[in-house]
Every structure is written in structure tokens, then in C-alpha cells.
C-alpha positions as CSV (number, residue, x, y, z in Angstrom):
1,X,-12.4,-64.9,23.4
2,X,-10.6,-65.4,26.7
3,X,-8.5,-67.9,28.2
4,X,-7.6,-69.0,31.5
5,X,-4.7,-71.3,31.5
6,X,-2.2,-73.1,34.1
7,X,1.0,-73.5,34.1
8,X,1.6,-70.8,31.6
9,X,5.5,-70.4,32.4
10,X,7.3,-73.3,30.3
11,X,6.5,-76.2,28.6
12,X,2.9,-77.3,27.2
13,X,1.5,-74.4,29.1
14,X,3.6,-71.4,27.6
15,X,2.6,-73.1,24.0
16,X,-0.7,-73.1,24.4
17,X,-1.2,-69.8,25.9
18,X,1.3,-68.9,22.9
19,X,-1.2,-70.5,20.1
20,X,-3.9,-68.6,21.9
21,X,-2.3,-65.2,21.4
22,X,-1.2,-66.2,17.8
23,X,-4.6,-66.5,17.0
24,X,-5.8,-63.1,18.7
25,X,-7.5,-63.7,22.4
26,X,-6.5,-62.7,25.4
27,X,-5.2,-65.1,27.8
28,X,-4.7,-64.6,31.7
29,X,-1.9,-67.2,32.9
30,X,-1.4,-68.5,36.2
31,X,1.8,-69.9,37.3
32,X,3.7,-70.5,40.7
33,X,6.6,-68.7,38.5
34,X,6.8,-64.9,37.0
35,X,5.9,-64.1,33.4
36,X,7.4,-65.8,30.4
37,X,5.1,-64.3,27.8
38,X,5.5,-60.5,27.1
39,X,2.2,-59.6,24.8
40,X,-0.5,-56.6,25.6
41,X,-3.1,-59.2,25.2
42,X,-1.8,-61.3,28.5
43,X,-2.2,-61.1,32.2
44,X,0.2,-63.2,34.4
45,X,-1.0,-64.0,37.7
46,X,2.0,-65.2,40.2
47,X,-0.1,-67.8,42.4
48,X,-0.4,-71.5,43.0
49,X,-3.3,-73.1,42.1
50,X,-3.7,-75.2,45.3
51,X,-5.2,-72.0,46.3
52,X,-7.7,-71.5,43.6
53,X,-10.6,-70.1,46.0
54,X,-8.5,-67.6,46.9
55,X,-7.4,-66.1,43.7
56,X,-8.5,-62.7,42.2
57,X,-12.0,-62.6,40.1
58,X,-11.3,-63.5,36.5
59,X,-14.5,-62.5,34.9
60,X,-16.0,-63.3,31.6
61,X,-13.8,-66.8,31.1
62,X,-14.9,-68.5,27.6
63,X,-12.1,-71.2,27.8
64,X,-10.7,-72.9,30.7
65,X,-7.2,-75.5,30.4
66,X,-5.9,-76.6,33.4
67,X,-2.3,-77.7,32.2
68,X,-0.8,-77.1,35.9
69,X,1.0,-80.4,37.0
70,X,3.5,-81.7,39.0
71,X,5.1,-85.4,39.6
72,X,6.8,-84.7,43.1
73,X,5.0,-86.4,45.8
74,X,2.2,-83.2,45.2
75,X,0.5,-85.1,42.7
76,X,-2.9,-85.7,43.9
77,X,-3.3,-81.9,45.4
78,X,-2.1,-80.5,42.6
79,X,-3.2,-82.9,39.2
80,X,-6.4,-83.7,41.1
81,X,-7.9,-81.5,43.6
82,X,-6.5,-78.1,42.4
83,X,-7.6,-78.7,38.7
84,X,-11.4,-79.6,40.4
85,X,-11.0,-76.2,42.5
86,X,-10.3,-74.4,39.3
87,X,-12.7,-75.9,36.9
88,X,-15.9,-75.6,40.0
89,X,-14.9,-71.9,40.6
90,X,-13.9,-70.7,36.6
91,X,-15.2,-73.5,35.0
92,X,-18.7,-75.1,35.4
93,X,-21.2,-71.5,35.3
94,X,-22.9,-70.2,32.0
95,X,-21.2,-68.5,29.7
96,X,-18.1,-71.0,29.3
97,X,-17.2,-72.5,25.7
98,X,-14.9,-75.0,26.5
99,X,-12.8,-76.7,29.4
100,X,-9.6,-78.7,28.6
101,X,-7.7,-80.7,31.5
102,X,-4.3,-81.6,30.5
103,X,-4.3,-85.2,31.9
104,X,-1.4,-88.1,30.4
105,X,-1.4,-91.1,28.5
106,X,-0.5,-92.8,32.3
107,X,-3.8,-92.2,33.3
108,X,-5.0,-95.3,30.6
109,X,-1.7,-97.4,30.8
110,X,-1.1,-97.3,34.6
111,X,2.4,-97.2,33.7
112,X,4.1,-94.2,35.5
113,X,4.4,-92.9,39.3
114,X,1.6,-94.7,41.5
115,X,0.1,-91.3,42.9
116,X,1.0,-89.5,39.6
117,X,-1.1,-92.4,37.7
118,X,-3.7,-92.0,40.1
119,X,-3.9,-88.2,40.0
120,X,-3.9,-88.4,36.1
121,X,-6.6,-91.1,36.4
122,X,-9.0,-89.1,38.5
123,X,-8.6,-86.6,35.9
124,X,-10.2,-88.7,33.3
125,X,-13.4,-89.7,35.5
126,X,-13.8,-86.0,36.4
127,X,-13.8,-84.7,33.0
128,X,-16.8,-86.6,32.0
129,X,-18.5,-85.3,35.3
130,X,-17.7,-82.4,34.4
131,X,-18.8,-83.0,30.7
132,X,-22.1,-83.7,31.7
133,X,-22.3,-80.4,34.2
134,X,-21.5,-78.1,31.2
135,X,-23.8,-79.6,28.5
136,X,-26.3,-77.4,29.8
137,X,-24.5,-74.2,29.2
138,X,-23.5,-75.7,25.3
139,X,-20.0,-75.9,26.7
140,X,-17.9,-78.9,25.9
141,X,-15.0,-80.7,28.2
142,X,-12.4,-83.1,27.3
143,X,-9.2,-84.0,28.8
144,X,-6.1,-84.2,26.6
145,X,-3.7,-87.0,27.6
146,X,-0.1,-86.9,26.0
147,X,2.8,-88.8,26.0
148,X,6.1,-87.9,26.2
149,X,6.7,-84.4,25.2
150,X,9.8,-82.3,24.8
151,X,9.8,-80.2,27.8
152,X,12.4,-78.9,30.1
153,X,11.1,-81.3,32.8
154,X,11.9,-84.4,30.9
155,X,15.7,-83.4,30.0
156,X,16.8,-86.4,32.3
157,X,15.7,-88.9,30.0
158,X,16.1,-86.8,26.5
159,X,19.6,-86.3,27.1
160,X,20.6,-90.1,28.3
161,X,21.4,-91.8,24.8
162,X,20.4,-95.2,26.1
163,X,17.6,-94.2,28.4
164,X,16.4,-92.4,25.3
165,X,17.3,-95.5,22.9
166,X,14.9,-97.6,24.9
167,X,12.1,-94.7,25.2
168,X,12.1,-95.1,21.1
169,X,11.7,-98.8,20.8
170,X,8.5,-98.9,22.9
171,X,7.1,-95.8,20.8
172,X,6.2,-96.7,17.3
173,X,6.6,-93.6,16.0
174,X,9.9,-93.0,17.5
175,X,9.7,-89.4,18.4
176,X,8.4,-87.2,21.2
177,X,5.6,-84.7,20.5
178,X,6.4,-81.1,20.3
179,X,5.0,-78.7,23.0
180,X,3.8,-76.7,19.9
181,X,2.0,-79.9,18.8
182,X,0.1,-80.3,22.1
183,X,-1.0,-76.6,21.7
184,X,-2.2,-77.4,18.4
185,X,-4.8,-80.1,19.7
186,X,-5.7,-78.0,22.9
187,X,-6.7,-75.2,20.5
188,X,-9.1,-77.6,17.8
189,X,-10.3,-78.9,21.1
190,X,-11.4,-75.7,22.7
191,X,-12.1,-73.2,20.4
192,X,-12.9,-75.4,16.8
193,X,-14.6,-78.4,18.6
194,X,-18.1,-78.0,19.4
195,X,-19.6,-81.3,19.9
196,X,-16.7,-84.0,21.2
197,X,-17.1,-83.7,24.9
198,X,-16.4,-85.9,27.9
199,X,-13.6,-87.7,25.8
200,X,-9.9,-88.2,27.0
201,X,-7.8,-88.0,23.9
202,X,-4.9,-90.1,24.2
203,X,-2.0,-88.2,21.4
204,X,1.4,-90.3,22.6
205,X,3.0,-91.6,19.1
206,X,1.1,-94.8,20.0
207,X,3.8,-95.4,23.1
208,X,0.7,-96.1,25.1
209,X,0.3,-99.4,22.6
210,X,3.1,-100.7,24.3
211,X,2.6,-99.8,28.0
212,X,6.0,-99.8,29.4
213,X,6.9,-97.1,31.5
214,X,10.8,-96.2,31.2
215,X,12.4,-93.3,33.4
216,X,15.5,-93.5,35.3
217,X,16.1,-95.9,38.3
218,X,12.8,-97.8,36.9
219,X,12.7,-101.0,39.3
220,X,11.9,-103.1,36.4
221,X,15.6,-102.5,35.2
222,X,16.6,-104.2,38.2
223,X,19.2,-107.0,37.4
């Protein structure tokens, strides 16, 4: 099969297009960044996906994850509107399998950036939308909504011992998912699943049990 899949450069991204290749499709990446994947079986294209209409044909798409995200003021455009863009022009047409949106566990706690919340949120309305869109086709779509993960972009809170301290109190199992461990659930989801569809599926070490938000300069710290 193939895959089409955002934000293939680093982080949840790179591991799922990684678990795809392990298990012998082709994956074409997208990514505002150059290739970090060097396999025959995958294409790189260097593009932002704000400008999904005017990308290159991709023909003959059986899986579609949107993991492309952002929390720097772009949230909206990029979480929200981009990810539509994507799924209405690769997406929602006969021949797809699966669709995965890579939403967060802030879209059901509220507890995070307003707009990033907000982006995330839409996310989860859309992908039953979409869910109902695809049913025709015997495609399924699901968003996947993690918690903290290890990634590069959360380094500013991994490596402050008490930041990090407090992070594990208010997550019961007291560690951060893996990016490998995402990929693991947005494979079963796309390619093993065949019949959960228009579910968000909340994987966050059950942090989102306690629904307290902690990240540097948090107002609620103050005093």
C-alpha cells in the first residue's frame, strides 16, 4: 500500500512513516524540512501543507495521516484548515483505506494553548465528518489524540527536573509515550483496523485523567 504522511521530518511523523517502511509500503512524506528518511521505497516532498491545493498529483493514496502540526500562533491554519485541505484533496475519493489525523489529548481536556486547543478540537468534530464521508468508499477515519510524547519539540520541559517532576505527578503512569509507540497505534489504526471509524483515541498514560496542563511560564504557577 501507499502512504501519504505529514510532517515526516522528526518526531511522531518520521516514526510512523518509519513503521510504514518497516513493514514494506511506500510512503511519500511531506514536510516544510528536507528528507530525514533515506529508503528506495520513499518520496520526500519539500512543501508546506498550508498549500495543499497546490501540491504535485500523488496518485493511487490507500492511507492518508495528517501528523503536520504546529503550536506557534499558526495553529488554526495549520492543525485545522491545512489538515481539511489535505484530507478533501487526498483524502475523501474512492479508493482510500484509511485516514488518520494526529489530533492531542488537549482537544478533550481544554487544557493547553487556547488556539492550539481549539485547532486540536476542530480536529476531533471533523474527523467524524469525515468518517461519515468515507463509509461509502469502505474507508475508515479516526483521529489519534496523544499526550506528551518524547519529541525534540518538547525538550523544554523534558529536560527541566522540576518542570518534569510535576509533569509525572499529574500522569498516572509516570512516563511519556515513545514516538515509536504513537506509530505503533497509527499503523493498527490504518492498515489492521477495518471497522472503528469516526473515534478520537485518547493514548496519554491517562494524564488527560487529571487535566492539568503544565509547560513553562504556565499562569496558574503564578504566586
Amino acid at each position: 500500500m501507499k502512504a501519504l504522511i505529514t510532517g515526516t521530518s522528526q518526531g511522531i511523523g518520521r516514526a510512523i512513516a518509519e513503521r510504514f517502511l518497516r513493514e514494506g509500503h511506500a510512503v511519500v512524506g511531506i514536510d516544510l524540512q528536507g528528507p530525514a528518511i533515506d529508503d528506495e521505497r520513499y518520496t520526500h516532498i519539500q512543501a508546506d501543507v498550508r498549500d495543499a491545493d497546490r501540491l504535485p498529483n500523488i496518485p493511487d493514496v490507500d492511507i492518508l495521516v495528517n501528523n503536520a502540526g504546529t503550536q506557534n500562533g499558526d495553529d488554526i491554519d495549520v492543525n485545522l484548515r491545512a489538515l481539511i485541505r489535505m484530507t478533501e484533496r487526498f483524502g475523501v475519493r474512492d479508493g482510500i483505506r484509511a485516514i488518520l489525523h494526529i489530533g492531542s489529548a488537549s482537544a478533550h481536556t481544554g487544557s493547553e494553548f487556547p488556539e492550539y486547543c481549539a485547532s486540536k478540537g476542530g480536529v476531533v468534530a471533523y474527523t467524524k465528518n469525515v468518517a461519515l464521508r468515507v463509509a461509502r468508499y469502505g474507508a475508515t477515519c479516526n483521529s489519534l489524540d496523544p499526550g506528551g510524547v518524547l519529541t525534540p519539540l518538547n525538550d523544554c520541559v523534558i529536560r527541566d527536573p522540576a518542570l518534569w517532576e510535576r509533569i509525572m505527578d499529574e500522569t498516572p503512569l509516570r512516563r511519556w509515550a515513545t514516538a515509536e509507540e504513537i506509530a505503533d497505534w497509527a499503523y493498527f489504526l490504518t492498515v489492521e483496523n477495518r471497522f472503528c471509524t469516526g473515534q478520537s483515541i485518547v493514548v496519554d498514560g491517562g494524564e488527560s485523567i487529571n487535566r492539568r496542563f503544565i509547560w513553562p511560564d504556565d499562569p496558574s504557577d503564578a504566586g
